[in-house]
ZASE-806914 format. One record per residue: residue in three letters; z, x, y of N, C-alpha, C in turn. Coordinates in Angstrom, 3 decimals. Example, Ala and Ser with C-alpha at 12.3 -4.5 7.8 and 13.67 -1.06 7.14 Angstrom:
! residues 2
<ALA,<7.800,13.190,-5.690>,<7.800,12.300,-4.500>,<7.800,13.200,-3.300>> <SER,<7.080,12.850,-2.250>,<7.140,13.670,-1.060>,<7.870,12.900,0.030>> 
This chain:
! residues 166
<UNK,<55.138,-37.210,-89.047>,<55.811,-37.944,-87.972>,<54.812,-38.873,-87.295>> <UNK,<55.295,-39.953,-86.767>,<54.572,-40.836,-86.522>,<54.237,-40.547,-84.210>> <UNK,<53.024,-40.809,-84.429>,<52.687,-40.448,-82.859>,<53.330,-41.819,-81.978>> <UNK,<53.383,-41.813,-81.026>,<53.692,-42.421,-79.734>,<53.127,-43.638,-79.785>> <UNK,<52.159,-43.481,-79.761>,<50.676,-44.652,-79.188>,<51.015,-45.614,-80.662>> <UNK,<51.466,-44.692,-81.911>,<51.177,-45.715,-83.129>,<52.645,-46.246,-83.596>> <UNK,<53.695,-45.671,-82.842>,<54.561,-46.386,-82.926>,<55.305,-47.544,-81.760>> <UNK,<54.631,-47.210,-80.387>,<54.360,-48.552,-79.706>,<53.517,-49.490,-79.902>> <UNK,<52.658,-49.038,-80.990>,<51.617,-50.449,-81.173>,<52.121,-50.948,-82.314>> <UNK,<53.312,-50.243,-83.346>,<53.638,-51.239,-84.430>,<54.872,-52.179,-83.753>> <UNK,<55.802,-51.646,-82.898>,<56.594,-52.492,-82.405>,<56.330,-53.302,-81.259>> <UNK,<55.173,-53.271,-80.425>,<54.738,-54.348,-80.076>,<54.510,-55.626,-81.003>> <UNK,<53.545,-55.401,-82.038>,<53.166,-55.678,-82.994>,<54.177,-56.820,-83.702>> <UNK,<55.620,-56.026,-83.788>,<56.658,-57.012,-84.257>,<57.295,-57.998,-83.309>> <UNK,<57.159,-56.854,-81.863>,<57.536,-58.456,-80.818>,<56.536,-59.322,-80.992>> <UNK,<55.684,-59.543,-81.161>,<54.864,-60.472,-80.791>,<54.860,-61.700,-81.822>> <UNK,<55.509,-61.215,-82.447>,<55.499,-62.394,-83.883>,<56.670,-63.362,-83.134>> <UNK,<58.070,-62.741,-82.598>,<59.051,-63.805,-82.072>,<59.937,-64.634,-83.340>> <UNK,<60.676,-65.284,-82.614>,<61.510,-66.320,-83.978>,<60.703,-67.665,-84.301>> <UNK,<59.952,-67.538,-83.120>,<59.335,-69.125,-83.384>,<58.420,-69.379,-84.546>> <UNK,<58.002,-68.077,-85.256>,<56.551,-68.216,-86.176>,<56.843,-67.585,-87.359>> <UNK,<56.669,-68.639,-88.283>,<57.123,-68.651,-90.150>,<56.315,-67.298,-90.226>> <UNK,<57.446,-66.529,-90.821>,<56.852,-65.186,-91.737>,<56.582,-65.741,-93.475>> <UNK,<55.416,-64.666,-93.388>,<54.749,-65.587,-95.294>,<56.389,-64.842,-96.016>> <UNK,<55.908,-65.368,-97.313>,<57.085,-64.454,-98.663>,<56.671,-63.203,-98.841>> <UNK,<57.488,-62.258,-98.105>,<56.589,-61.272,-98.235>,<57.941,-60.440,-99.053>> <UNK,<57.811,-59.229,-99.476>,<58.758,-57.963,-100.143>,<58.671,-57.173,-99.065>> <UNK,<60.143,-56.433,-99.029>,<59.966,-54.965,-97.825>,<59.100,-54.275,-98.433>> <UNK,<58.728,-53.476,-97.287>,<57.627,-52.284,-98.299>,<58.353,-50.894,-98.530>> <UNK,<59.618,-50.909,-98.701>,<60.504,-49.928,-98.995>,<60.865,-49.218,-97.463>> <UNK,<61.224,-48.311,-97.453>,<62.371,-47.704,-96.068>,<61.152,-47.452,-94.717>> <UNK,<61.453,-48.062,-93.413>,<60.557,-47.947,-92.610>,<60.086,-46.142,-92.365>> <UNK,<59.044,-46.713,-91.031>,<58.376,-45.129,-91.612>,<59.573,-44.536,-89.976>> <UNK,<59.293,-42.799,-89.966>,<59.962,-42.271,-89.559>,<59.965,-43.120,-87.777>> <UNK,<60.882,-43.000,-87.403>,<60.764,-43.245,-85.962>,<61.081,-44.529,-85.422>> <UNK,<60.645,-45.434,-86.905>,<61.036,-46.850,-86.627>,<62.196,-47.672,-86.414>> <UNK,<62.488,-48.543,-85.919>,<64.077,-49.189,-86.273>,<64.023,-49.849,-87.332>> <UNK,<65.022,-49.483,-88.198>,<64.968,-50.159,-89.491>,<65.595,-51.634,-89.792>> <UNK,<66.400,-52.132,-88.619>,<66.965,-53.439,-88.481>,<65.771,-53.971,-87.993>> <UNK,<65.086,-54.392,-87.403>,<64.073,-54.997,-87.030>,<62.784,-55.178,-88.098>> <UNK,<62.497,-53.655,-88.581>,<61.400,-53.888,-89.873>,<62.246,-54.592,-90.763>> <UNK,<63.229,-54.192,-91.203>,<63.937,-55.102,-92.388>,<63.873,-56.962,-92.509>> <UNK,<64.578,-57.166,-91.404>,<64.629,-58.187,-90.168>,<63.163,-59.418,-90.545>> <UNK,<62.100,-58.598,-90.040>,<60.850,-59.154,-90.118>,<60.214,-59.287,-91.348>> <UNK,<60.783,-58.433,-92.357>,<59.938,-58.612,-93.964>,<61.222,-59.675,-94.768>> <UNK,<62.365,-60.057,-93.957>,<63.112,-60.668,-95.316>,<63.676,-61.713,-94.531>> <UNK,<62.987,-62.242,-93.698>,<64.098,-63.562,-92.718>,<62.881,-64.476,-92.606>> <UNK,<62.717,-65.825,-93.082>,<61.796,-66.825,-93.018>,<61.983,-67.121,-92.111>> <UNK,<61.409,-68.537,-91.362>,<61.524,-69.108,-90.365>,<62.728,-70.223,-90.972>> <UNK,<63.388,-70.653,-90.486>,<64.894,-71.167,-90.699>,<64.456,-72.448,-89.849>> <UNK,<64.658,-73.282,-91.068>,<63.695,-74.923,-90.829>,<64.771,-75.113,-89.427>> <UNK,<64.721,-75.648,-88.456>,<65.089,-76.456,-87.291>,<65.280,-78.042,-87.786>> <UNK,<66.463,-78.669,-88.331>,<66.028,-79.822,-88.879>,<67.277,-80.207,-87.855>> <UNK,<67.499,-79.728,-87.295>,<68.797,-80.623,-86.332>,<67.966,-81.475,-85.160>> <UNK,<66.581,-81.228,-84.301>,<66.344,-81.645,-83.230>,<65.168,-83.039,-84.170>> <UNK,<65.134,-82.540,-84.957>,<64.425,-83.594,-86.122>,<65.542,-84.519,-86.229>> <UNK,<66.300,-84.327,-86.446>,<67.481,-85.159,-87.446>,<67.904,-86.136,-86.164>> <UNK,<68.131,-85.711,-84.678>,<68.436,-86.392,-84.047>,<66.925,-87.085,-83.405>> <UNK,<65.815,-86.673,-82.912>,<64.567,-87.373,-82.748>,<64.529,-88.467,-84.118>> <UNK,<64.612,-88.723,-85.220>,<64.650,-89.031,-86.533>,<65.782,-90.176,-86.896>> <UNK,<66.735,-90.260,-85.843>,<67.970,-90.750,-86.377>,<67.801,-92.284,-86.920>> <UNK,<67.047,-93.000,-86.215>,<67.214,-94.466,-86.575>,<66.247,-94.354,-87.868>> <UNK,<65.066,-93.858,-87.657>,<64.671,-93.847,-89.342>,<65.517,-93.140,-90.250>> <UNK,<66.586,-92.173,-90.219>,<67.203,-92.033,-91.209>,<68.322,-93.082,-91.328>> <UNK,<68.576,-93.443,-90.476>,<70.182,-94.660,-90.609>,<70.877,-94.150,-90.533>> <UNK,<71.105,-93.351,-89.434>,<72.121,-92.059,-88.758>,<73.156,-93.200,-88.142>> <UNK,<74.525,-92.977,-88.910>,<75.375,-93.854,-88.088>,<75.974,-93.427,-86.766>> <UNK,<76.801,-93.919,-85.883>,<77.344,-93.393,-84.958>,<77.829,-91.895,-84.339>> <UNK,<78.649,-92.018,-85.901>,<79.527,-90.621,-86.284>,<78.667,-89.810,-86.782>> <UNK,<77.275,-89.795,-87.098>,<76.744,-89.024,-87.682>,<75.988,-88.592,-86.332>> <UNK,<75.368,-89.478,-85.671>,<74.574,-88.883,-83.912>,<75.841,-88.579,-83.373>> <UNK,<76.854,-88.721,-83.287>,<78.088,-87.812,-82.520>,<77.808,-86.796,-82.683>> <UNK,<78.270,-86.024,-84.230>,<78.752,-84.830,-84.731>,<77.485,-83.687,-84.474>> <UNK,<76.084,-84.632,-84.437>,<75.038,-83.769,-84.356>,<74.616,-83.371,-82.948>> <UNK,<75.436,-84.711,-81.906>,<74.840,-84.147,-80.798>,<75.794,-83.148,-80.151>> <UNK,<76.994,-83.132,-80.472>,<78.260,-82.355,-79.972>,<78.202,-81.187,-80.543>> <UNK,<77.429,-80.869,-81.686>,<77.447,-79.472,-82.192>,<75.840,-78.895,-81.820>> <UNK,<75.461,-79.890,-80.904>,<74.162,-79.318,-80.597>,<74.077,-78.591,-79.564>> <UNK,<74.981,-79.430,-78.452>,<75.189,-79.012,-77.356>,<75.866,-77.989,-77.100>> <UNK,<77.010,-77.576,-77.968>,<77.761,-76.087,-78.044>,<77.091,-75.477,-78.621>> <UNK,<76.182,-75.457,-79.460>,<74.951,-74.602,-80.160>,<74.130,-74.072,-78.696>> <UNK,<73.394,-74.862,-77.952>,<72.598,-74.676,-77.096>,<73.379,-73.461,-75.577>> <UNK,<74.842,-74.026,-75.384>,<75.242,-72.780,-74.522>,<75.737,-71.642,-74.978>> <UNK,<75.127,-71.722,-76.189>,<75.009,-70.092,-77.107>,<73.813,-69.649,-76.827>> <UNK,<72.757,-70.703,-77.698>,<71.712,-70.376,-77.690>,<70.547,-69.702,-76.657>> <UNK,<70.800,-70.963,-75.866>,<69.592,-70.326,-74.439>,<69.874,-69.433,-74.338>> <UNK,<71.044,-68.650,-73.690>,<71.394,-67.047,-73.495>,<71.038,-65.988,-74.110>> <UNK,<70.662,-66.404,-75.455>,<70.741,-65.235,-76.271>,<69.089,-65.343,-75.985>> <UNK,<68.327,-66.519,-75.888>,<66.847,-66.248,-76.348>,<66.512,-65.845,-75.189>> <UNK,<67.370,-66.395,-73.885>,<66.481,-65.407,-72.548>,<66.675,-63.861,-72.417>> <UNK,<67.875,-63.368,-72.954>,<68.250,-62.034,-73.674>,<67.322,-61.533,-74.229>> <UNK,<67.045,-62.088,-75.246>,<65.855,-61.669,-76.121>,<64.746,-61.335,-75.653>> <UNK,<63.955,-62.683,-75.082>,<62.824,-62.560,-73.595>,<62.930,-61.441,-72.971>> <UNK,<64.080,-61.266,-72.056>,<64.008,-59.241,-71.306>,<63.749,-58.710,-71.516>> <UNK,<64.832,-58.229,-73.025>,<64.587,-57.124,-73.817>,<63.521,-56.640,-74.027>> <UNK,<62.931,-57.730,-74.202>,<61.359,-57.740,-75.550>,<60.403,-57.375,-74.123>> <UNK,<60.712,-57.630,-72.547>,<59.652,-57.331,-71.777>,<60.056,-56.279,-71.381>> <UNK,<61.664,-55.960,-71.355>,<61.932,-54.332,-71.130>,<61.609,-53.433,-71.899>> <UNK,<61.533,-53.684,-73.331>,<61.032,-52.681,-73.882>,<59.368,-52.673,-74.192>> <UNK,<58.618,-53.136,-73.709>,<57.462,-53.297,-73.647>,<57.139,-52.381,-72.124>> <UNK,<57.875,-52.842,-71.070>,<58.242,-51.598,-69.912>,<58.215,-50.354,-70.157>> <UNK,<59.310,-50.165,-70.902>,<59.848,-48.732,-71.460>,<58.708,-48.027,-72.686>> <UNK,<58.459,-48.777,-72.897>,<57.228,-48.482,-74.160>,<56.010,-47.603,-73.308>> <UNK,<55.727,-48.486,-72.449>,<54.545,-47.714,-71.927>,<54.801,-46.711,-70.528>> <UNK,<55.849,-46.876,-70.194>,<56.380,-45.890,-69.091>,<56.266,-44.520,-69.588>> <UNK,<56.912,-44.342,-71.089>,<57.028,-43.531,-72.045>,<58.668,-42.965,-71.645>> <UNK,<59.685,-44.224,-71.959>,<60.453,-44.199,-71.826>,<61.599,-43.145,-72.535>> <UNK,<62.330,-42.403,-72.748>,<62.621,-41.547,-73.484>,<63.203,-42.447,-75.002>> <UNK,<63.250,-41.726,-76.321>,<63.716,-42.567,-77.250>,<64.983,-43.072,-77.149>> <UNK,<65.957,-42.511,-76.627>,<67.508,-42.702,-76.649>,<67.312,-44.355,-75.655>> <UNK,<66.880,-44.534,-74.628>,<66.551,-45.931,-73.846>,<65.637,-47.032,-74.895>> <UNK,<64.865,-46.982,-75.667>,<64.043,-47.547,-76.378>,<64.805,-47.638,-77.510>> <UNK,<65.733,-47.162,-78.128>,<66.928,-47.342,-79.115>,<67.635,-48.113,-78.750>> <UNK,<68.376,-48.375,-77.511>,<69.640,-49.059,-77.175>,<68.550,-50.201,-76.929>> <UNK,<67.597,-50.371,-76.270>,<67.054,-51.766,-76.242>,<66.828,-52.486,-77.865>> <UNK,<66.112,-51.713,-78.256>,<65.843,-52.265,-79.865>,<67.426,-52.390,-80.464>> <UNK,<68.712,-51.878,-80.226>,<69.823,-52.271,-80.977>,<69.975,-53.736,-80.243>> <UNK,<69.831,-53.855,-78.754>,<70.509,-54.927,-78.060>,<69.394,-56.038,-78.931>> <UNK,<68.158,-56.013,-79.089>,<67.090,-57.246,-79.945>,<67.331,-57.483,-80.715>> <UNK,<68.113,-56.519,-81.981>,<68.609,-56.930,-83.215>,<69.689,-57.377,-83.029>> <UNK,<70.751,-57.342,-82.117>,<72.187,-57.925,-82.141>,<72.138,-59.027,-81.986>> <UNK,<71.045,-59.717,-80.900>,<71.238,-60.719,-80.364>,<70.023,-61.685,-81.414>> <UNK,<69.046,-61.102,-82.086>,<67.951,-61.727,-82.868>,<69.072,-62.066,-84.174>> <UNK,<69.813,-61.511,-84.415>,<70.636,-61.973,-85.645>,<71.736,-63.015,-85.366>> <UNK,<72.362,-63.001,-84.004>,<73.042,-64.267,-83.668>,<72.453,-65.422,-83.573>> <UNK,<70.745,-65.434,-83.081>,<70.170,-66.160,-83.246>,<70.053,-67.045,-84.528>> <UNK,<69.623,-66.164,-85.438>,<69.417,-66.744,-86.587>,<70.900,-67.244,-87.737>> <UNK,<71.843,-66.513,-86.986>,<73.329,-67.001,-87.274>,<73.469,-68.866,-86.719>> <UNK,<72.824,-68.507,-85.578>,<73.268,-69.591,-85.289>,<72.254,-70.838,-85.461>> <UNK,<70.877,-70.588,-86.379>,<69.480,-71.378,-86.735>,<70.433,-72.058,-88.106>> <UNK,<70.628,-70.677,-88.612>,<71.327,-71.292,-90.049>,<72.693,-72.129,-90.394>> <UNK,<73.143,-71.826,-89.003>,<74.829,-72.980,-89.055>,<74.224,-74.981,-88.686>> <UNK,<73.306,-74.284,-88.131>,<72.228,-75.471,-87.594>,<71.816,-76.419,-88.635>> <UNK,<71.562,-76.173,-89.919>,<70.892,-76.158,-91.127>,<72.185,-76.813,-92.000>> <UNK,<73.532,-76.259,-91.859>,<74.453,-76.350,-92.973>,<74.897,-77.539,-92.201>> <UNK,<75.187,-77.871,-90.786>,<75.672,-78.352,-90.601>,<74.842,-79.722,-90.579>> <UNK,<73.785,-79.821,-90.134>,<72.931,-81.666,-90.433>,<73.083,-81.547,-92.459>> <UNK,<72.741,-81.043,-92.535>,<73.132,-81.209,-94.022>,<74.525,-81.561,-94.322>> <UNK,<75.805,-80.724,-93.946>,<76.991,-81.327,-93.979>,<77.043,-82.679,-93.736>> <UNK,<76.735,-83.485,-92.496>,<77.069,-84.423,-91.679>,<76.067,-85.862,-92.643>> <UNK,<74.752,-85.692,-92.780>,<73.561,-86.725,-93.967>,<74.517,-86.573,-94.811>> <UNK,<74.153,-87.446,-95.346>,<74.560,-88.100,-97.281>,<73.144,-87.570,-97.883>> <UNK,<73.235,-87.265,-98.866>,<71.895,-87.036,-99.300>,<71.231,-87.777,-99.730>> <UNK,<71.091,-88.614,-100.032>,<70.030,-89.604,-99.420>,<68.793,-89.002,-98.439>> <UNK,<69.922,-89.163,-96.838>,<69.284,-88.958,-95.788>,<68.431,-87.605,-95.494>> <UNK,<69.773,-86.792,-95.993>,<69.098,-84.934,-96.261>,<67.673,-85.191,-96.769>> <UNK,<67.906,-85.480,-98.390>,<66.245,-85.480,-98.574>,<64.774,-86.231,-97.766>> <UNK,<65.324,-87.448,-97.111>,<64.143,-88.193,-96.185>,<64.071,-87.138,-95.521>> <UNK,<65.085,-86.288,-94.883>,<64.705,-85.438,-93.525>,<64.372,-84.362,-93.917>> <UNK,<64.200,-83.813,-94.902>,<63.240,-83.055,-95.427>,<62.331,-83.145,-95.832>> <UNK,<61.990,-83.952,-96.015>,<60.547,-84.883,-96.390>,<59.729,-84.641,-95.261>> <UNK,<60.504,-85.201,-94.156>,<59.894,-85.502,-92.937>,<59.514,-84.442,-92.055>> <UNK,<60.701,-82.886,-92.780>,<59.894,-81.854,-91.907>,<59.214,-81.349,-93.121>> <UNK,<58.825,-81.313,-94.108>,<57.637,-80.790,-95.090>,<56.548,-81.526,-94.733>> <UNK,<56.494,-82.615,-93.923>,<54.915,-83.454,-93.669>,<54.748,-83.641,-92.025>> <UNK,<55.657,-82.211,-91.676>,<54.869,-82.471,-89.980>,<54.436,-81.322,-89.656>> <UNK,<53.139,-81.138,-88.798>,<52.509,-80.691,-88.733>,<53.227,-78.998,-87.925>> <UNK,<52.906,-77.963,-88.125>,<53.537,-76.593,-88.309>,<53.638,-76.605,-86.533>> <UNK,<52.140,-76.279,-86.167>,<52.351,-76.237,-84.281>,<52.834,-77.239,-83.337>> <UNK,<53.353,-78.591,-83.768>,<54.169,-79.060,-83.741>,<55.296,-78.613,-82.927>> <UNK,<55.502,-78.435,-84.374>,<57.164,-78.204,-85.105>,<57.573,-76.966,-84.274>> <UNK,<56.330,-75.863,-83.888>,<57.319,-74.818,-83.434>,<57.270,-75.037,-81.951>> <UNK,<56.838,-76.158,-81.385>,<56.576,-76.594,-79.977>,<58.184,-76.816,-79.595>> <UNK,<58.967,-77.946,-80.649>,<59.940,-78.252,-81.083>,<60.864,-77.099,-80.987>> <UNK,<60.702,-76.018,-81.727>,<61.801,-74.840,-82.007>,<62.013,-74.230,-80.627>> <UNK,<61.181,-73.653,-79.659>,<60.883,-72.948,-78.737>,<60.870,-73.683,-77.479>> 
């Protein structure tokens, strides 16, 4: 069984990584160890960073030859994206400082469970809603444009880019 001290320092460990920062290609390392949440280890070994090409696509627009209807559709689905979004990431923010609270209080496990379910519920809407982000500037470009704007986020610089995401 895994001690106290070494299982608040692996899930610190995973807050601290956040959505903002590309995980390498990595493989799970098979079923987490006892004690752990297994949505979250899972979570962190099999979810890349989920390119952000929508705040690109609109910063980007006149070099791609973004017509009217195309900066419409991106800014109107940006903006209903965003009064999803913020909520969930200041959600996230709490959590991640409540259970960092609860972590070292030596909070009982049953409280440190329901926080870690509420991080994964809301870390997966997140990324629900990174990846509709993704289908949809792609929907809206001709490809043509898709590929320039992928171009354009394969040649910008990473800390940047997650200045951009966050």
């Amino acid at each position: 069984m895994m001690s106290k001290s070494r299982l608040m320092f692996a899930l610190l460990g995973l807050l601290a990584t956040g959505t903002a920062f590309a995980m390498p290609s990595m493989k799970p390392m098979g079923s987490p160890p006892p004690g752990c949440h297994a949505g979250m280890h899972q979570r962190a070994f099999r979810h890349f960073m989920v390119p952000m090409v929508l705040p690109l696509a609109e910063m980007r627009s006149y070099s791609l030859h973004l017509s009217d209807r195309q900066v419409s559709v991106l800014a109107v689905w940006h903006n209903r994206h965003m009064r999803v979004a913020v909520p969930l990431m200041k959600r996230l923010r709490n959590d991640k400082r409540a259970l960092r609270k609860a972590l070292l209080q030596g909070a009982a496990q049953g409280t440190v469970h329901d926080i870690l379910n509420r991080l994964d519920h809301d870390h997966a809407r997140l990324l629900d809603l990174e990846v509709a982000q993704v289908r949809i500037v792609r929907k809206t470009l001709s490809a043509d444009q898709w590929h320039k704007l992928i171009d354009m986020y394969r040649h910008m610089p990473p800390m940047r880019f997650m200045m951009m995401h966050h």
